[in-house]
C-alpha positions, 0 to 999 in steps of 0.5 A: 648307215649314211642316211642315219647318221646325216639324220642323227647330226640334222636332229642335234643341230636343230636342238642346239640351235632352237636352244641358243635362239630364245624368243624374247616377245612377239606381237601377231596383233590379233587382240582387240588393244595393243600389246602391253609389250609396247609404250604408248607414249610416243603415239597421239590419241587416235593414231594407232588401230589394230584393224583387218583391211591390210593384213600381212598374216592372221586377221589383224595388224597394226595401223599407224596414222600421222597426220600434220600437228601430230606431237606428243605433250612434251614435244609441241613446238619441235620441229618434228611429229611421231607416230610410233611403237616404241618397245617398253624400257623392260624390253631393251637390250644390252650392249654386246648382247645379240638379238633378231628383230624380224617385222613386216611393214607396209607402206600403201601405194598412195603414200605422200613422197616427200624429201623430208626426213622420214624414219619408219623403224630404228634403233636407238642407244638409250641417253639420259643426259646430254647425247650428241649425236642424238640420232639413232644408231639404226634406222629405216628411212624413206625419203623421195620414194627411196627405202634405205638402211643408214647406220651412225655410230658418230656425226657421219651417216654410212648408208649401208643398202638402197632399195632398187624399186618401188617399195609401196604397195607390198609387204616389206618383211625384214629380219635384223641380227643386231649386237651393238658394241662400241668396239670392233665386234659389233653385228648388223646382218639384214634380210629382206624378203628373205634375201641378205642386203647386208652383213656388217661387223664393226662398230655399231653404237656411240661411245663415251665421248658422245655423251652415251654411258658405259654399258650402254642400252638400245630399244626398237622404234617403228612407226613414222618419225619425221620433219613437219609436213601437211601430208597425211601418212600412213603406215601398217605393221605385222609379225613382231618378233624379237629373240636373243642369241 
Protein backbone atom coordinates (compact mmCIF):
# COMPACT_ATOMS: atom_id res chain seq x y z
CA UNK A 1 0.00 0.00 0.00
CA UNK A 2 2.96 2.30 0.82
CA UNK A 3 4.60 1.61 -2.45
CA UNK A 4 1.25 2.61 -4.02
CA UNK A 5 0.75 5.69 -2.67
CA UNK A 6 4.74 6.95 -2.94
CA UNK A 7 3.89 5.88 -6.91
CA UNK A 8 0.78 7.80 -6.95
CA UNK A 9 2.52 11.09 -5.19
CA UNK A 10 5.88 10.44 -7.88
CA UNK A 11 3.22 10.32 -10.83
CA UNK A 12 1.21 13.99 -9.44
CA UNK A 13 4.37 15.58 -8.87
CA UNK A 14 5.83 14.90 -12.05
CA UNK A 15 2.80 16.19 -13.87
CA UNK A 16 2.57 19.29 -11.98
CA UNK A 17 6.08 20.27 -12.54
CA UNK A 18 6.61 19.15 -16.38
CA UNK A 19 3.24 21.53 -16.51
CA UNK A 20 4.87 24.80 -14.71
CA UNK A 21 8.52 24.17 -16.71
CA UNK A 22 7.22 25.50 -20.30
CA UNK A 23 10.14 25.14 -23.03
CA UNK A 24 10.21 28.37 -24.50
CA UNK A 25 12.82 27.37 -27.45
CA UNK A 26 15.57 25.38 -27.92
CA UNK A 27 18.47 25.09 -30.57
CA UNK A 28 20.51 21.29 -30.97
CA UNK A 29 22.20 22.96 -34.32
CA UNK A 30 21.30 20.01 -36.32
CA UNK A 31 20.19 22.16 -39.52
CA UNK A 32 22.41 23.11 -42.34
CA UNK A 33 21.90 27.52 -41.34
CA UNK A 34 21.20 28.81 -38.07
CA UNK A 35 18.06 28.99 -36.18
CA UNK A 36 15.91 31.71 -36.78
CA UNK A 37 15.61 31.89 -32.83
CA UNK A 38 18.87 34.00 -33.20
CA UNK A 39 19.89 37.85 -34.57
CA UNK A 40 22.39 37.90 -36.85
CA UNK A 41 23.53 41.16 -36.56
CA UNK A 42 25.97 40.73 -33.84
CA UNK A 43 28.34 38.33 -35.84
CA UNK A 44 30.60 39.44 -39.28
CA UNK A 45 30.39 37.40 -42.40
CA UNK A 46 32.16 34.11 -41.99
CA UNK A 47 32.31 33.86 -38.16
CA UNK A 48 29.71 31.65 -37.40
CA UNK A 49 29.47 27.74 -38.87
CA UNK A 50 27.46 24.93 -37.85
CA UNK A 51 30.07 22.15 -38.21
CA UNK A 52 30.50 18.44 -36.69
CA UNK A 53 34.19 18.28 -35.79
CA UNK A 54 33.59 19.34 -32.08
CA UNK A 55 30.42 18.09 -31.06
CA UNK A 56 28.55 18.20 -27.50
CA UNK A 57 25.72 15.76 -28.64
CA UNK A 58 23.87 14.84 -32.10
CA UNK A 59 26.06 15.47 -35.18
CA UNK A 60 26.45 19.11 -35.22
CA UNK A 61 27.24 22.61 -33.04
CA UNK A 62 27.52 25.87 -33.28
CA UNK A 63 31.30 27.54 -34.07
CA UNK A 64 32.18 30.81 -33.40
CA UNK A 65 35.20 32.35 -34.65
CA UNK A 66 36.91 36.15 -33.69
CA UNK A 67 39.34 37.27 -35.38
CA UNK A 68 41.21 40.55 -34.91
CA UNK A 69 39.08 43.65 -36.57
CA UNK A 70 36.33 41.71 -36.36
CA UNK A 71 33.34 44.54 -35.69
CA UNK A 72 30.15 45.02 -36.93
CA UNK A 73 29.00 48.35 -39.42
CA UNK A 74 27.74 50.18 -36.64
CA UNK A 75 30.81 49.66 -34.11
CA UNK A 76 33.91 50.09 -36.42
CA UNK A 77 36.13 52.30 -34.65
CA UNK A 78 35.12 50.66 -30.76
CA UNK A 79 37.28 49.59 -28.61
CA UNK A 80 35.78 46.37 -28.97
CA UNK A 81 35.04 43.05 -31.42
CA UNK A 82 32.07 40.61 -30.89
CA UNK A 83 31.05 37.36 -32.27
CA UNK A 84 28.02 36.38 -30.86
CA UNK A 85 24.35 34.81 -30.81
CA UNK A 86 22.15 37.23 -29.50
CA UNK A 87 18.54 35.75 -28.86
CA UNK A 88 15.85 37.66 -30.95
CA UNK A 89 13.94 40.79 -29.33
CA UNK A 90 10.39 38.23 -29.40
CA UNK A 91 12.55 36.00 -27.12
CA UNK A 92 13.52 38.15 -24.22
CA UNK A 93 12.18 38.06 -20.88
CA UNK A 94 10.40 40.13 -18.47
CA UNK A 95 11.18 41.65 -15.46
CA UNK A 96 10.04 39.36 -12.32
CA UNK A 97 9.47 36.69 -14.83
CA UNK A 98 11.64 33.24 -14.19
CA UNK A 99 13.45 31.28 -16.78
CA UNK A 100 16.18 28.47 -17.20
CA UNK A 101 18.78 28.83 -19.50
CA UNK A 102 20.75 25.58 -20.00
CA UNK A 103 24.10 25.28 -22.87
CA UNK A 104 26.90 23.76 -23.48
CA UNK A 105 30.28 25.88 -24.31
CA UNK A 106 33.64 24.84 -25.54
CA UNK A 107 36.39 26.74 -25.39
CA UNK A 108 39.73 24.45 -27.12
CA UNK A 109 42.74 23.76 -25.35
CA UNK A 110 44.71 25.77 -27.76
CA UNK A 111 42.63 29.03 -26.91
CA UNK A 112 44.89 32.54 -26.56
CA UNK A 113 44.92 33.58 -22.86
CA UNK A 114 44.66 36.88 -22.83
CA UNK A 115 44.25 39.55 -19.57
CA UNK A 116 41.75 41.57 -21.54
CA UNK A 117 38.17 41.70 -21.19
CA UNK A 118 36.67 38.79 -22.71
CA UNK A 119 32.77 37.69 -21.97
CA UNK A 120 31.55 34.38 -23.53
CA UNK A 121 27.66 34.36 -22.33
CA UNK A 122 25.64 37.36 -20.53
CA UNK A 123 22.76 38.53 -19.83
CA UNK A 124 21.72 42.13 -20.62
CA UNK A 125 18.81 44.58 -19.20
CA UNK A 126 17.51 45.88 -22.40
CA UNK A 127 18.43 50.26 -22.73
CA UNK A 128 16.87 52.38 -25.34
CA UNK A 129 18.33 55.47 -24.21
CA UNK A 130 21.14 56.56 -22.11
CA UNK A 131 22.04 53.54 -19.53
CA UNK A 132 24.98 53.91 -17.32
CA UNK A 133 26.17 51.30 -16.18
CA UNK A 134 25.85 49.64 -19.75
CA UNK A 135 27.37 46.40 -18.48
CA UNK A 136 25.46 43.27 -18.45
CA UNK A 137 23.67 42.41 -15.44
CA UNK A 138 25.11 38.68 -15.93
CA UNK A 139 27.92 37.59 -17.56
CA UNK A 140 30.54 34.49 -17.97
CA UNK A 141 33.93 35.75 -18.35
CA UNK A 142 37.41 34.42 -19.26
CA UNK A 143 40.26 36.35 -18.64
CA UNK A 144 43.83 35.02 -17.76
CA UNK A 145 42.89 31.34 -17.99
CA UNK A 146 40.01 32.25 -15.14
CA UNK A 147 36.01 31.21 -15.85
CA UNK A 148 34.12 32.97 -13.58
CA UNK A 149 30.56 34.39 -12.87
CA UNK A 150 30.25 38.26 -12.16
CA UNK A 151 26.80 39.99 -11.53
CA UNK A 152 26.38 43.85 -11.65
CA UNK A 153 23.02 45.60 -10.68
CA UNK A 154 25.24 49.13 -10.01
CA UNK A 155 28.72 50.51 -10.74
CA UNK A 156 30.39 47.63 -8.42
CA UNK A 157 30.88 44.12 -10.00
CA UNK A 158 30.36 41.03 -7.32
CA UNK A 159 31.87 37.87 -8.75
CA UNK A 160 29.79 35.38 -7.52
CA UNK A 161 31.83 31.90 -8.29
CA UNK A 162 35.79 30.76 -9.74
CA UNK A 163 36.31 27.92 -11.78
CA UNK A 164 38.99 25.91 -9.91
CA UNK A 165 41.14 24.40 -13.07
CA UNK A 166 41.46 24.61 -16.27
CA UNK A 167 38.48 24.97 -18.27
CA UNK A 168 39.77 24.47 -21.93
CA UNK A 169 39.41 21.26 -23.59
CA UNK A 170 35.84 20.12 -22.05
CA UNK A 171 32.34 20.71 -22.44
CA UNK A 172 31.37 23.30 -19.90
CA UNK A 173 27.38 22.50 -19.71
CA UNK A 174 25.76 25.32 -17.56
CA UNK A 175 22.21 25.62 -16.35
CA UNK A 176 20.76 29.37 -15.05
CA UNK A 177 17.54 30.01 -12.85
CA UNK A 178 17.00 33.57 -13.56
CA UNK A 179 14.31 36.33 -12.31
CA UNK A 180 15.55 39.66 -12.65
CA UNK A 181 13.98 42.25 -10.09
CA UNK A 182 15.34 45.42 -9.09
CA UNK A 183 13.98 44.30 -5.60
CA UNK A 184 14.86 42.03 -2.91
CA UNK A 185 13.18 39.02 -5.03
CA UNK A 186 15.66 38.49 -7.69
CA UNK A 187 17.02 34.81 -8.57
CA UNK A 188 20.07 33.54 -9.90
CA UNK A 189 20.73 29.70 -9.25
CA UNK A 190 23.69 28.26 -11.31
CA UNK A 191 24.57 24.58 -12.18
CA UNK A 192 27.68 23.52 -13.92
CA UNK A 193 28.29 19.91 -14.79
CA UNK A 194 25.50 19.19 -12.66
CA UNK A 195 26.78 20.45 -9.60
CA UNK A 196 25.02 23.94 -7.95
CA UNK A 197 28.14 26.99 -8.06
CA UNK A 198 25.69 29.22 -7.03
CA UNK A 199 22.11 30.51 -5.35
CA UNK A 200 21.61 33.89 -4.99
CA UNK A 201 18.23 36.03 -4.14
CA UNK A 202 18.57 39.47 -4.15
CA UNK A 203 18.82 42.25 -6.66
CA UNK A 204 19.66 41.24 -9.81
CA UNK A 205 18.93 44.00 -12.49
CA UNK A 206 19.59 48.18 -12.56
CA UNK A 207 16.79 50.21 -11.54
CA UNK A 208 15.56 53.75 -12.79
CA UNK A 209 18.05 55.61 -11.52
CA UNK A 210 20.72 54.14 -14.17
CA UNK A 211 18.70 55.16 -16.96
CA UNK A 212 16.82 51.36 -17.12
CA UNK A 213 12.64 52.02 -17.56
CA UNK A 214 10.25 50.58 -15.34
CA UNK A 215 9.46 46.91 -16.58
CA UNK A 216 12.30 46.31 -17.66
CA UNK A 217 13.43 43.40 -20.43
CA UNK A 218 16.67 41.25 -20.72
CA UNK A 219 17.92 39.15 -23.54
CA UNK A 220 20.87 36.08 -23.74
CA UNK A 221 24.12 36.78 -25.53
CA UNK A 222 26.80 33.98 -26.12
CA UNK A 223 29.61 34.22 -28.23
CA UNK A 224 33.02 36.18 -27.80
CA UNK A 225 32.68 39.60 -26.66
CA UNK A 226 35.90 41.54 -25.82
CA UNK A 227 38.80 44.59 -26.10
CA UNK A 228 40.84 44.51 -29.00
CA UNK A 229 43.49 42.02 -29.69
CA UNK A 230 45.60 40.42 -32.38
CA UNK A 231 44.77 36.78 -31.31
CA UNK A 232 42.59 34.76 -33.10
CA UNK A 233 39.65 32.97 -31.00
CA UNK A 234 37.43 30.39 -31.10
CA UNK A 235 34.54 29.12 -29.48
CA UNK A 236 31.64 26.22 -29.90
CA UNK A 237 28.08 25.90 -28.85
CA UNK A 238 25.30 22.98 -28.06
CA UNK A 239 22.21 22.22 -26.46
CA UNK A 240 20.29 25.59 -26.12
CA UNK A 241 17.49 25.61 -24.44
CA UNK A 242 15.55 28.23 -22.77
CA UNK A 243 11.93 27.30 -20.65
CA UNK A 244 9.73 29.60 -18.14
CA UNK A 245 8.49 28.77 -14.80
Amino acid sequence: MKKFLLIALLFVYQSVFSQTIKTVTSDNFEGDQLSSIWRTDKFIEGAMAIQSEIVKSGKKACKLTLRSGDQIEEEKGTKFERAELREKNELMINENERCIYSFSLFIPNDFPIVETRLVIAQWKQNCSGNCDPDNPVIAVRFESGRLFITLQNSFERKTLFEYSGNPTGKWLDFKFDVCFSRTGSGILKVDLNNQKIIEFKGITAYSEKYGYPAGGKFYFKTGLYRDKLAQTMTIYMDEYKKEKL
